[in-house]
PAMIFI-484462 format. One record per residue (C-alpha): residue number from 1; residue in one letter; x, y, z. Coordinates in pm, 1 decimal. Layout:
N
REC     n   res         c1         c2         c3
REC   NUM     A          X          Y          Z
...
***
This chain:
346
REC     n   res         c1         c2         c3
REC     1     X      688.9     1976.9      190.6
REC     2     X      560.5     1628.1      217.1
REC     3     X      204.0     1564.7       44.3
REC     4     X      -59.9     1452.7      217.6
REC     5     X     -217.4     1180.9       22.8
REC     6     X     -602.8     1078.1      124.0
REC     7     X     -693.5      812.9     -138.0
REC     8     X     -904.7      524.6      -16.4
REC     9     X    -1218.1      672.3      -55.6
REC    10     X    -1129.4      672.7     -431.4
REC    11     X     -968.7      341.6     -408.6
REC    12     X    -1205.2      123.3     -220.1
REC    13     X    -1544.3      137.8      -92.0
REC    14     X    -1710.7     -112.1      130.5
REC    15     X    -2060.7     -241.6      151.7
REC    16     X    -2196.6     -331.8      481.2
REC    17     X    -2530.0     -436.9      669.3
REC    18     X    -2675.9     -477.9      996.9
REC    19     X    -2639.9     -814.5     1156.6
REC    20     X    -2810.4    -1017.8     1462.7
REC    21     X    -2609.5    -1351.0     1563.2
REC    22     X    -2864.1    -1623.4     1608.9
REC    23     X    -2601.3    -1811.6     1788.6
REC    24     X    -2608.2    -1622.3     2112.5
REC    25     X    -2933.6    -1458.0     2066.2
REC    26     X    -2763.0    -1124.2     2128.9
REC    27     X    -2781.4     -847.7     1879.2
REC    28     X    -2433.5     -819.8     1773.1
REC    29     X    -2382.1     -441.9     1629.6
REC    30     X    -2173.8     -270.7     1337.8
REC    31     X    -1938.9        8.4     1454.0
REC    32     X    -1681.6      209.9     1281.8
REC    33     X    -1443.0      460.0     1329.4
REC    34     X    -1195.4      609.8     1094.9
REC    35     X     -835.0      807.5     1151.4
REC    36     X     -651.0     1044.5      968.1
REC    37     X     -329.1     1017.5     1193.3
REC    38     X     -129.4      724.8     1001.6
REC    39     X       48.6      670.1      695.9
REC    40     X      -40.0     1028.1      544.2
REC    41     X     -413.3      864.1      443.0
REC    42     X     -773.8      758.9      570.5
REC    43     X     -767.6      421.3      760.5
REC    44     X    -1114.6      301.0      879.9
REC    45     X    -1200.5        1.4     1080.0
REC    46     X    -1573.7     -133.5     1081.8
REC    47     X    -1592.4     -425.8     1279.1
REC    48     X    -1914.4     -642.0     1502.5
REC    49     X    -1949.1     -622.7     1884.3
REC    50     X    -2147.2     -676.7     2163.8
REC    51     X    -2091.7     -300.8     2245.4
REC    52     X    -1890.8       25.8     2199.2
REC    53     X    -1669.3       -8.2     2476.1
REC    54     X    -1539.9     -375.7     2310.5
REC    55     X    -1515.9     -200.6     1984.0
REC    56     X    -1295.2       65.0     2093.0
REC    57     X    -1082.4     -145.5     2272.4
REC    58     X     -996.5     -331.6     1976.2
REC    59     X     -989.1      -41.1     1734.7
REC    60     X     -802.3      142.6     1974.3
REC    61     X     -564.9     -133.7     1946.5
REC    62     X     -529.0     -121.6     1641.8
REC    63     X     -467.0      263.6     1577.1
REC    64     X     -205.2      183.6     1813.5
REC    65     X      -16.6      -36.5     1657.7
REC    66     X      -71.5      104.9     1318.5
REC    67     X      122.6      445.2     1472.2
REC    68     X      402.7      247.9     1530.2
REC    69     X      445.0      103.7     1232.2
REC    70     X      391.4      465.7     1092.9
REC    71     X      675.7      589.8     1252.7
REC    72     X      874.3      316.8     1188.8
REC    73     X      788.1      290.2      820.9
REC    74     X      816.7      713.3      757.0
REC    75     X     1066.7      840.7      518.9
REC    76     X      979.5     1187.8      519.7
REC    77     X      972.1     1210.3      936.2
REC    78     X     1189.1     1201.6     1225.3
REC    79     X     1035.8     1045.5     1543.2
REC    80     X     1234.5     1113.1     1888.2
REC    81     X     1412.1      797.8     2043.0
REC    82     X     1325.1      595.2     1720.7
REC    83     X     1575.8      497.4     1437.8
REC    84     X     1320.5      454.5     1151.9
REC    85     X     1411.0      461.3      799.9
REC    86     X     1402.7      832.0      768.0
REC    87     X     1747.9      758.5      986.0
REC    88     X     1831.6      485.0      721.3
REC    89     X     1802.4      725.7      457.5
REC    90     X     1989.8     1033.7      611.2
REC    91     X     2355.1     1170.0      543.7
REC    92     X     2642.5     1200.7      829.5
REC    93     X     2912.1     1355.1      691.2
REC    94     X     2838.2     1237.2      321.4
REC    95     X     2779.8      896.2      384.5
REC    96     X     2472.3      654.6      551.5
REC    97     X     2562.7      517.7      882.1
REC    98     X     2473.2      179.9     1006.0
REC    99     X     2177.0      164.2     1148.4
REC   100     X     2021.0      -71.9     1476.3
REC   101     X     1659.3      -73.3     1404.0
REC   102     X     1328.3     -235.4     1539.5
REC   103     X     1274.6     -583.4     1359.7
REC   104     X      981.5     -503.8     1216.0
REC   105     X     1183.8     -267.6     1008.5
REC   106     X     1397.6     -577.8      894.9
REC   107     X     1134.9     -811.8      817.5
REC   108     X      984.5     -561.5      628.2
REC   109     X     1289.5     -478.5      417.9
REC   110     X     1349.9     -848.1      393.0
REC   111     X      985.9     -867.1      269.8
REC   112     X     1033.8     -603.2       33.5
REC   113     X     1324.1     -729.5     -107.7
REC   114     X     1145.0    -1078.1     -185.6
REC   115     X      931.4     -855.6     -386.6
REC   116     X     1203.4     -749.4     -533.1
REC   117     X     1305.4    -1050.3     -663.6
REC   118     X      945.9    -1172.8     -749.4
REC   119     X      860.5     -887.8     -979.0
REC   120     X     1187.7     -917.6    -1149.3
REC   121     X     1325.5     -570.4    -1013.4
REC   122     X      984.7     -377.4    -1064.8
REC   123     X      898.8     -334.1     -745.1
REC   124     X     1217.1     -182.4     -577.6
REC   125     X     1204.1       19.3     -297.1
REC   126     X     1590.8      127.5     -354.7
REC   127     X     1411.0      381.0     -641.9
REC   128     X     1375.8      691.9     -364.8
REC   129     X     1645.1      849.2     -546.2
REC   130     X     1385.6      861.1     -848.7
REC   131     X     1072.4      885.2     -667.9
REC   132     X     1215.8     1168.3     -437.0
REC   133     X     1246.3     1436.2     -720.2
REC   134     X      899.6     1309.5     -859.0
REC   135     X      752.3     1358.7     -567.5
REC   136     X      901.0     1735.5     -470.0
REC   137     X      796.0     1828.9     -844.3
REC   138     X      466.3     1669.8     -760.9
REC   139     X      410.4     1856.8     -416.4
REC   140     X      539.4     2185.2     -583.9
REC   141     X      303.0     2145.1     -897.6
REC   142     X       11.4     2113.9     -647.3
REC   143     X       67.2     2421.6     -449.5
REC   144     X      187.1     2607.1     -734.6
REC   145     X      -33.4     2539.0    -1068.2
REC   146     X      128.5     2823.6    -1278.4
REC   147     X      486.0     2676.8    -1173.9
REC   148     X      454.2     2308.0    -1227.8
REC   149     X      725.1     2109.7    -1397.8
REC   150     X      864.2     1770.7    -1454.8
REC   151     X     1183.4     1625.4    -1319.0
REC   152     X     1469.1     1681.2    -1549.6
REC   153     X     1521.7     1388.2    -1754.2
REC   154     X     1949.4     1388.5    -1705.7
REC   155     X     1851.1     1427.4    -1306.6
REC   156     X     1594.0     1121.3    -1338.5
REC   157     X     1852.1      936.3    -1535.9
REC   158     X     2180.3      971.1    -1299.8
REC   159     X     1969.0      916.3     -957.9
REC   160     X     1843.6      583.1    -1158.3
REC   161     X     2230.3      486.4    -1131.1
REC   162     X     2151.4      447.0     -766.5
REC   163     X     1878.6      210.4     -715.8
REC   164     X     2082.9     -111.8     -667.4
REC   165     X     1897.6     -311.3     -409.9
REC   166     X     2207.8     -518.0     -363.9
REC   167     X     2348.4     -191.6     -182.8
REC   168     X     2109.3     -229.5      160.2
REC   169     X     2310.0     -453.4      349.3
REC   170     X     2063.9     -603.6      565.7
REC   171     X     2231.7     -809.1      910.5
REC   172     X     1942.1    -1003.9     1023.2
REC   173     X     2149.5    -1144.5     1376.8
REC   174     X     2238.5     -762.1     1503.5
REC   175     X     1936.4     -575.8     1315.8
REC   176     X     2112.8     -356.3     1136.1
REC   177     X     2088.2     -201.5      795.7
REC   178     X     2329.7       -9.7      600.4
REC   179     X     2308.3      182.6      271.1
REC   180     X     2648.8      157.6      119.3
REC   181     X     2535.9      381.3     -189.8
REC   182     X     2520.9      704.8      -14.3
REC   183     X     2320.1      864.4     -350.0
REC   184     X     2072.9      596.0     -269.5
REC   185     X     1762.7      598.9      -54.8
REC   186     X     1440.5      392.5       28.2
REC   187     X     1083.8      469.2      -55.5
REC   188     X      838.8      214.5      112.7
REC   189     X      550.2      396.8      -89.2
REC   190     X      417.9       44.6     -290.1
REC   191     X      435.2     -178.7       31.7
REC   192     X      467.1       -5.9      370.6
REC   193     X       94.9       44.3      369.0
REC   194     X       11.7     -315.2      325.9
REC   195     X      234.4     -496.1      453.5
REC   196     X      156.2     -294.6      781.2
REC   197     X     -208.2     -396.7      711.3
REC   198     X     -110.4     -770.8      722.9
REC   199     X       88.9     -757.2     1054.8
REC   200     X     -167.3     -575.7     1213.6
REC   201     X     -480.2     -857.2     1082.7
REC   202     X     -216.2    -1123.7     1229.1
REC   203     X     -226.6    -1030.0     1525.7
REC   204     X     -628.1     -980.5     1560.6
REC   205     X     -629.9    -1346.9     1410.1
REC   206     X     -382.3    -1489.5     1656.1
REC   207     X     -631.8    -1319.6     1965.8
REC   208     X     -938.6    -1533.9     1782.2
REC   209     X    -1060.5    -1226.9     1705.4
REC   210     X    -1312.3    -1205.0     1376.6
REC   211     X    -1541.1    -1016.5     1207.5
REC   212     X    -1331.0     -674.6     1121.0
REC   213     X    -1257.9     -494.7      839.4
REC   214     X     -966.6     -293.6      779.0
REC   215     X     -900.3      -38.4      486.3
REC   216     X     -536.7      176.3      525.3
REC   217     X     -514.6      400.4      235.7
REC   218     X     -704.8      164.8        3.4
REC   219     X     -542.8     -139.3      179.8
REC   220     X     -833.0     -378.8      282.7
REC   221     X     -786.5     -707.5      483.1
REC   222     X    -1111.8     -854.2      615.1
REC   223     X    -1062.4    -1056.2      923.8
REC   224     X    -1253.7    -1359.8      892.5
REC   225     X    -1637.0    -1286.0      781.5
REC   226     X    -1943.5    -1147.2      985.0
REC   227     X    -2077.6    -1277.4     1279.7
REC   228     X    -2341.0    -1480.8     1066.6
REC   229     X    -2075.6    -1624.6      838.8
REC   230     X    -2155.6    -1445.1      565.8
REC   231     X    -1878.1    -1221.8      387.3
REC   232     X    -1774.7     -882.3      333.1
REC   233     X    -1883.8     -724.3        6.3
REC   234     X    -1573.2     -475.1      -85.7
REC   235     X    -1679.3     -287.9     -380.0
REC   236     X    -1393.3     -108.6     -608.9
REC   237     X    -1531.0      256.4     -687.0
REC   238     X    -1490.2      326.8    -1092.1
REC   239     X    -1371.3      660.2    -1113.4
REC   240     X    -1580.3      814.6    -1386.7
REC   241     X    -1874.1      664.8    -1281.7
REC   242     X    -2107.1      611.7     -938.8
REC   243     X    -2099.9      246.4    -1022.5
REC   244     X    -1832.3      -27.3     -911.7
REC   245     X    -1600.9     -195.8    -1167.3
REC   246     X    -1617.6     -494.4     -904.3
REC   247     X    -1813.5     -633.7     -601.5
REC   248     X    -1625.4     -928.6     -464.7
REC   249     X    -1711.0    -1116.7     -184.8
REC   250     X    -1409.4    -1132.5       92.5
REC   251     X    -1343.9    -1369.0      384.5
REC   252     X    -1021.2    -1304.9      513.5
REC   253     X     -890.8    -1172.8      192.3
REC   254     X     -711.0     -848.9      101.8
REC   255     X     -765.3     -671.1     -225.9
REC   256     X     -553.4     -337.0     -312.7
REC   257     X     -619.1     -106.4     -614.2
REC   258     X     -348.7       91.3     -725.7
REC   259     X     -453.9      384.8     -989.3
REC   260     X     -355.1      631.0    -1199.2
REC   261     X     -639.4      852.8    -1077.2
REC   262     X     -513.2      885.3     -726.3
REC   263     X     -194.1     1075.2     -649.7
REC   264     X     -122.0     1306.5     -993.8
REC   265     X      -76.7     1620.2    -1076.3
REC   266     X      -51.7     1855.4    -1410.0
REC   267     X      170.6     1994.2    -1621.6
REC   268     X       69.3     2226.9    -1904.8
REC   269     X     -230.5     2049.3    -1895.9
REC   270     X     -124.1     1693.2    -1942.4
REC   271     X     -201.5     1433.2    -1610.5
REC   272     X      117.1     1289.3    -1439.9
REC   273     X       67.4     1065.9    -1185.5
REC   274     X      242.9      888.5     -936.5
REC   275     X      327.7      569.1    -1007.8
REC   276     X      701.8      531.9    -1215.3
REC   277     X      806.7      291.8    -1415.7
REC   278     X     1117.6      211.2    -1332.0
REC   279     X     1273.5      147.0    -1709.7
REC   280     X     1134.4      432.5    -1826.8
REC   281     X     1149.0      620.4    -1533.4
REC   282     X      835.1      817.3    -1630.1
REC   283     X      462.3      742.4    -1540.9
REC   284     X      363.0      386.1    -1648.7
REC   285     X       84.3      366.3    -1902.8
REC   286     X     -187.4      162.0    -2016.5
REC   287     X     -387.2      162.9    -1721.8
REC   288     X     -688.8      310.4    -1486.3
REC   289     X     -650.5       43.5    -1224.8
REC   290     X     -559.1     -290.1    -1136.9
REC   291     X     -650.8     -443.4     -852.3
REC   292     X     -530.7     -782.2     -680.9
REC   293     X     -715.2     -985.5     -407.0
REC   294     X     -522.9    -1257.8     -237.6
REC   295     X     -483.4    -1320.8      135.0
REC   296     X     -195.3    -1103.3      209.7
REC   297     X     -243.6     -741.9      211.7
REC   298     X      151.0     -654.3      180.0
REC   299     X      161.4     -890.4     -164.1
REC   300     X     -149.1     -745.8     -261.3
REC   301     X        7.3     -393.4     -239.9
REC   302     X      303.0     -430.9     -367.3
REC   303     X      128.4     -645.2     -689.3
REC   304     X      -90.1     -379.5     -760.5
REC   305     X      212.2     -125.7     -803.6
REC   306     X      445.6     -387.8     -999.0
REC   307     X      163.8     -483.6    -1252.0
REC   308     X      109.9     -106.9    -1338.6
REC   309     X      439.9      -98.9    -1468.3
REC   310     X      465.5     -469.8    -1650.1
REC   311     X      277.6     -541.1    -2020.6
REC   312     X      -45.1     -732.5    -1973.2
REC   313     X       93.1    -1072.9    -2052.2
REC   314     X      387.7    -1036.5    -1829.8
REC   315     X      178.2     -899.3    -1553.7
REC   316     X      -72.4    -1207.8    -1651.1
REC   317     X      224.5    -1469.0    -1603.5
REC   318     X      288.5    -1319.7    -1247.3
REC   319     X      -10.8    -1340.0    -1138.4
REC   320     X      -96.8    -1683.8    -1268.0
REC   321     X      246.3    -1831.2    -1163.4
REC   322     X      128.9    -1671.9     -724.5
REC   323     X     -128.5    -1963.9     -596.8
REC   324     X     -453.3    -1791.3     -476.1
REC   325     X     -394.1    -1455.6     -606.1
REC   326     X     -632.7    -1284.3     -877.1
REC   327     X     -585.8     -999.3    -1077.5
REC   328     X     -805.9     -734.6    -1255.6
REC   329     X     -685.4     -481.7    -1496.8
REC   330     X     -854.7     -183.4    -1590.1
REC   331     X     -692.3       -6.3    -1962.5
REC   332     X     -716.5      360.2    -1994.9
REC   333     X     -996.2      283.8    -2273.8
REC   334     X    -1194.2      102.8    -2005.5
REC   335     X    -1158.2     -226.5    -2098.0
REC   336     X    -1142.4     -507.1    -1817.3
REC   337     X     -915.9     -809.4    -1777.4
REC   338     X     -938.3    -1075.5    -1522.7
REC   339     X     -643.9    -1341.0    -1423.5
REC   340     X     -848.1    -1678.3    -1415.7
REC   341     X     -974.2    -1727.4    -1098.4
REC   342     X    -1100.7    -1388.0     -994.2
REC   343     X    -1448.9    -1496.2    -1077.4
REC   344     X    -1450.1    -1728.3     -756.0
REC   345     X    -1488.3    -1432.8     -558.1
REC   346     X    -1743.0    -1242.2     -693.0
***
């Protein structure tokens, strides 16, 4: 059974307030409205109008589109009339076929594998062979306390001989893609999210419009600021506490946290959560949280996941070798570590 995962509340938690635009000496008016229909999570969308009826348009809008790229980006569901990459990942006769898909599939493969090669093979969304028996142990070990269990570690092991990224053929001219590993599948998990989040702000930036928020699952891209130029405050929620571990001040930024507090479950006691390094192809430790602002929100997803699973200084040399992206690291003792421009946006 798939798990439902509803996270954002835990991950990110904006601060708003009322606003009047002097410009046109008409009240302009906060709305919000938030979904549970996409993407297995919470998505809200505050944004400034004249009135409800422009605000739903444009929410509505972007619902819309964010279904689509739901169904296109599921690996768990199969949508009539739509090859997505639960298609991608399925078996005819023992073996993937090759697959004609929509090209926002493609771009976001080729995106992912970019990712790929910027993390230096952490972030690889060829691990579903690994992540798949994670996750069924995780989903079991939720419905079933008394019965939870980790993967076996000879199962983890020979599905981790079938993560070679090299093995999605990818044919940009006929947009097709084809797993030639037929052990090996795709898990969009660290990027789908975001990288969804990004297309979607695109194309509310390309219609001039400004002064939205969006937050997917934790995801949050700010479109432009408010109405009176000022900018969104985005707090990140600490966990043990009612306080923030950051307030930073956004204007068509994204920041994504990725934690070890938000998808987990237990086994004889002991936490085990969700995000796997793939080396040791266990949970990755050392960390609460880290958090990365920058302007896109698929880079700032699929940093968050790649740094949980890199040593601080390696993680550190990442960030500081990405122009305009900041960092913030949270260690399982609570300590906090900051790349060395994340102060400019506080």
């Amino acid at each position: 059974m798939k798990q439902k995962i509803l996270c954002p509340i835990i991950a990110l938690i904006m601060i708003f307030g009322t606003l009047c635009s002097c410009a046109s000496k008409k009240e302009i008016n906060k709305y919000t409205t938030s979904s549970m229909d996409y993407f297995d999570t919470v998505i809200t969308i505050t944004g400034y109008a004249n009135n409800q009826k422009e605000f739903d348009e444009i929410s509505g809008d972007i619902l819309k589109q964010l279904a689509e790229y739901h169904r296109l980006y599921s690996i768990y569901d199969r949508f009539d009339g739509i090859e997505n990459l639960y298609t991608i990942n399925e078996l005819v006769n023992g073996e993937h076929r090759t697959v004609t898909v929509d090209r926002r599939i493609i771009d976001m493969l080729l995106y992912a594998r970019e990712m790929y090669h910027k993390t230096n093979g952490i972030m690889n969304i060829a691990m579903g062979s690994v992540l798949s028996l994670w996750h069924d142990c995780r989903t079991n070990g939720i419905e079933n306390p008394k019965k939870a269990a980790l993967p076996n570690i000879d199962s983890l092991k020979k599905a981790a001989e079938h993560t070679d990224i090299s093995k999605m053929i990818i044919d940009e001219v006929n947009n097709t893609v084809t797993l030639t590993d037929p052990k090996m599948k795709l898990d969009v998990g660290a990027i789908a999210k975001g990288y969804a989040t990004e297309c979607v702000a695109r194309k509310l930036e390309e219609k001039g419009i400004t002064g939205y928020l969006l937050n997917v699952g934790g995801n949050v891209r700010t479109i432009g600021g408010k109405p009176d130029d000022s900018k969104w405050a985005v707090g990140i929620e600490n966990p043990d506490s009612n306080d923030y571990l950051a307030v930073l001040k956004l204007n068509g930024q994204s920041v994504a946290t990725s934690g070890s507090y938000q998808r987990f479950y237990y086994v004889n006691g002991k936490t085990y959560h969700h995000i796997i390094n793939p080396h040791t192809l266990m949970p990755a430790t050392g960390y609460l949280s880290i958090s990365i602002v920058c302007k896109d929100a698929g880079l700032a997803d699929a940093l968050s996941t790649a740094l949980f699973c890199q040593s601080r200084s390696d993680g550190l040399e990442l960030i500081e070798s990405i122009d305009e992206v900041e960092a913030m690291w949270v260690t399982e003792e609570g300590e906090k570590i900051f790349s060395s421009g994340w102060n400019k946006y506080k």
